[in-house]
N, C-alpha and C positions, 0 to 999 in steps of 0.2 A: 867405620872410617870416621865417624863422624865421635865418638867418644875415645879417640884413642885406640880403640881394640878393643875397648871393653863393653860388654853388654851386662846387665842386670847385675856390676858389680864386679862381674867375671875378665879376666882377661883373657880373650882371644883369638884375640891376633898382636902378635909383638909389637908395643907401641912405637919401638924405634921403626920399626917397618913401615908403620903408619905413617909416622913423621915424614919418611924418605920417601914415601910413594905419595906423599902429598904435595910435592917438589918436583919442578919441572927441571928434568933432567936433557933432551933434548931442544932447541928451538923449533924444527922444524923435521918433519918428513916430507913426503911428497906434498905437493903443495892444494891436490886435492883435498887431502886426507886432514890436513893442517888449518884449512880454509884460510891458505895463506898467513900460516904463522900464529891463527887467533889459539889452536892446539899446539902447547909441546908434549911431548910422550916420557911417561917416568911409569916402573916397574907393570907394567900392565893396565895403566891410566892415561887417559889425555887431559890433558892442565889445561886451561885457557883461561884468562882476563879478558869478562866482558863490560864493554863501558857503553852502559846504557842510556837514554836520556831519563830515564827518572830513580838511577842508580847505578853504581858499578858493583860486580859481584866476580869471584874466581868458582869455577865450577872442575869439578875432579870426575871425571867421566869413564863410565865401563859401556866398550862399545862390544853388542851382540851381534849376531847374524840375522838379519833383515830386520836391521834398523832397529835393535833392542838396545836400549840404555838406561843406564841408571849413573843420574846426573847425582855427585854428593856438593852443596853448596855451604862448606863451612860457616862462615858469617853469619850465615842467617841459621844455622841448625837446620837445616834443610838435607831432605831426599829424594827423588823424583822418579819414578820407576816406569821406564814407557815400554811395554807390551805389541809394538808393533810386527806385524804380520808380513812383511816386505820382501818378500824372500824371492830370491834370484831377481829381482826386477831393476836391480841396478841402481836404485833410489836409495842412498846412504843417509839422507839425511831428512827422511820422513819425519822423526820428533824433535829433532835440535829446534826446528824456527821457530814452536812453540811454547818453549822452554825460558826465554828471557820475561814474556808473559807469565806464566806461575810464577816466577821468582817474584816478580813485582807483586802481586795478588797475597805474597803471603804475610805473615804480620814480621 
C-alpha cells in the first residue's frame, strides 16, 4: 500500500487499485464503527483524518477480528501492525488509541 503495489521493484497489486482503495469512498457507516465520521470506508479499508495536537496524519486501516489492525500512514511511510488478541469480547477498538502515539514517535 504504501509503494504503490509494488514491493522489491515488483508490482503486486495494481496500482490504480492502490490509488482507489487509498480514497474514501463512503463518509460514514454506522456511527460506531465510523467513530462518528473520523473512518470512511473505501474497497476493504477505513480512511480517517486525524488531527492531532502535534500533527495531522490520514491513516488507511485494515481491520481484523479481535481487534487486529494494520494501520498504513502514507505521509510518514509508515505501517503499524497490532496483533491483538480481543476476541469475542466486544472491545473493537483495543489498538486504535494508541496508534496516534507511534505516529508521533516516528521520524
Amino acid at each position: 500500500m504504501l509503494n504503490e503495489g509494488q514491493w522489491q521493484g515488483r508490482q503486486i497489486v495494481p496500482a490504480g487499485w492502490v490509488q482507489a482503495s487509498m480514497q474514501r469512498h463512503t463518509e460514514q457507516t454506522k456511527s460506531n464503527w465510523s467513530r462518528n465520521g473520523a473512518y470512511g470506508y473505501s474497497y476493504q479499508w477505513w480512511y480517517g483524518r486525524f488531527e492531532q495536537p502535534r500533527g495531522n496524519f490520514t491513516s488507511v486501516t485494515g481491520v481484523g477480528y479481535g481487534s487486529q489492525r494494520l494501520f498504513v500512514i502514507p505521509e510518514k511511510k509508515l505501517s503499524i501492525t497490532s496483533l491483538a488478541g480481543n476476541y469475542a469480547a466486544g472491545h473493537w477498538s483495543v489498538s486504535s488509541p494508541g496508534m496516534p502515539e507511534v505516529v508521533r514517535a516516528s521520524p
